[in-house]
N, C-alpha and C positions, 0 to 999 in steps of 0.2 A: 440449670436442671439439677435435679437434688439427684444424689448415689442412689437414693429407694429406686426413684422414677427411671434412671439410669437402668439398673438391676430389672424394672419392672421390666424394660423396653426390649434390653438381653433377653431373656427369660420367653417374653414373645416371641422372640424371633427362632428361639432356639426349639419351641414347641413348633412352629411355623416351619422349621429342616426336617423337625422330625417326622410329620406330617408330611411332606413332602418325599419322605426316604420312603414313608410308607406306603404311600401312592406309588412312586417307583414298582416297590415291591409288589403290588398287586398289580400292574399294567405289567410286570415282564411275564406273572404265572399265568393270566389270565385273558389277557387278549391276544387277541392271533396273531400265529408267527408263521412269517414265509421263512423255508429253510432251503437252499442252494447249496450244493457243494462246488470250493471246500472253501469253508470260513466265511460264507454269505449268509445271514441271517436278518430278518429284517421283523422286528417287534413293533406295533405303531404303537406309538406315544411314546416310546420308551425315553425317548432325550427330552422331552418337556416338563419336566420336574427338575433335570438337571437345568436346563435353560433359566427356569425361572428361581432356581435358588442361582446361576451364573449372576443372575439381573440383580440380586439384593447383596451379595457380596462373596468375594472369594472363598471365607472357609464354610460356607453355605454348601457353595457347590463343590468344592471338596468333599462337603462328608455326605454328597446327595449322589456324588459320585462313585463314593468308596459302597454308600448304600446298593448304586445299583449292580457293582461285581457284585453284592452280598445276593443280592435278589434274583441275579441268573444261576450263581451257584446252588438257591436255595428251589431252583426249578430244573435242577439238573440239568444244563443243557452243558455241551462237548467243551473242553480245555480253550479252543479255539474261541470262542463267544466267548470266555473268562476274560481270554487276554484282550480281545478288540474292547471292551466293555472296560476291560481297566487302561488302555489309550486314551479315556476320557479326564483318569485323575492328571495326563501329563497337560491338556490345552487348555482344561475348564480354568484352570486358576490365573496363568498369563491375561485368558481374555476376560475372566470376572474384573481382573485388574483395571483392563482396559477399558471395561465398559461400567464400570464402577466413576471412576475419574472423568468418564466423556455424560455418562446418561444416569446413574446410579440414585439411589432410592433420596440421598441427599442433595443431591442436584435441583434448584431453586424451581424448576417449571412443574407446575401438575396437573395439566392436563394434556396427559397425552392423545388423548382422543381429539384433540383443535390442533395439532402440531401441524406446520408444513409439508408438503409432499417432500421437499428436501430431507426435513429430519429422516421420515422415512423411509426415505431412498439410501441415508448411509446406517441407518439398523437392518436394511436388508443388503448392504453389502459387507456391512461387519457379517451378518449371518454369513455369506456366502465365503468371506477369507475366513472365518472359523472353521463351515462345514469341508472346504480342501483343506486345509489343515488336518480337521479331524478325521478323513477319509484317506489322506496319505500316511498316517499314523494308524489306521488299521490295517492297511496294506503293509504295512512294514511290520507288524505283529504275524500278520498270516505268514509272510513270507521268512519271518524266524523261524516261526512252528515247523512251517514246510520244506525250509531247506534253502539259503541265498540259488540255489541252483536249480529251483523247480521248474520241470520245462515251459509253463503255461504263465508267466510273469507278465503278458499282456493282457491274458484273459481277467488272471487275477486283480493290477492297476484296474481294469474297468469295472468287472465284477463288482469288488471288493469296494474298490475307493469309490468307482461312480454310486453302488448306491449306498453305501454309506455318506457319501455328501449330498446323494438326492432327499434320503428318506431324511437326514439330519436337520435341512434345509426345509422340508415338510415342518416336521418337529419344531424347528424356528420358531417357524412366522404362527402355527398356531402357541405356541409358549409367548410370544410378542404380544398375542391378541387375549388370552388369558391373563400376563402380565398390565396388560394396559388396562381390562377391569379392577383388577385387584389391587393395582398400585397405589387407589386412593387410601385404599383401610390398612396399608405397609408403612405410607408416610403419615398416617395420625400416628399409629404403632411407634414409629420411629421417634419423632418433630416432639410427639405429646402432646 
């Protein structure tokens, strides 16, 4: 592959984040948010941009990440949403890694839509060790905010972590199923 074609394939992808930050940013201002106190907030769609830039590669969803603190900050919402939202710059890149090297845009098979019930029993169990992951990592941001000592630390674990890993989990599988259309026109993008 030539440097141009190279540069070209960059350059798409990089337009392809950016478009994605931007989406972000208009699903945090713009679709509805359930707000619970303290430090429960629950935005639909908000993690399926970061998901699908996780799928195409880690500094993807790094900066789709760092987009989406930018996009809760640029919607005003409480210090508390800043931080759970930036929890996401600490797991997205470990598991971009992860699922870069197992399933990733370069990976030989393309059609995901013919795959085995198997593949897709461990894409929705990576989904499920990312979403605890992600959901014990915003329970530990609330729980800074509020104080190691706040007396309601079981309510918060559930509150917080449970739907944080449910809605996260939602966010997945439709990011899996979005990904699985688009993935053909990411590896011509890619391949050339």
């Amino acid at each position: 592959m030539s440097s141009a074609t190279r540069r070209d394939h960059r350059l798409f992808l990089l337009i392809f984040c950016a478009m994605l930050v931007a989406i972000n940013i208009v699903i945090i201002n713009f679709m509805p948010r359930a707000t619970l106190p303290p430090g429960v907030t629950v935005t639909l769609g908000s993690h399926v941009p970061i998901y699908i830039a996780m799928f195409i590669s880690p500094w993807a969803a790094l900066a789709v990440a760092i987009g989406a603190v930018l996009g809760f900050v640029i919607a005003g919402t409480p210090l508390d949403v800043w931080l759970r939202a930036g929890t996401h710059m600490i797991w997205v890149v470990p598991f971009a890694v992860i699922f870069s090297r197992r399933y990733g845009i370069r990976r030989p098979f393309d059609q995901l839509q013919t795959a085995p019930v198997s593949f897709w029993m461990q894409i929705l169990l990576f989904g499920l060790a990312l979403n605890v992951l992600h959901g014990l990592l915003e329970v530990m941001a609330i729980l800074l905010m509020l104080g190691l000592g706040y007396n309601s630390i079981g309510w918060i674990l559930l509150s917080v972590g449970g739907v944080a890993g449910l809605h996260g989990m939602i966010d997945f599988v439709l990011a899996v199923g979005i990904y699985a259309g688009i993935r053909p026109m990411l590896v011509r993008a890619v391949r050339g």
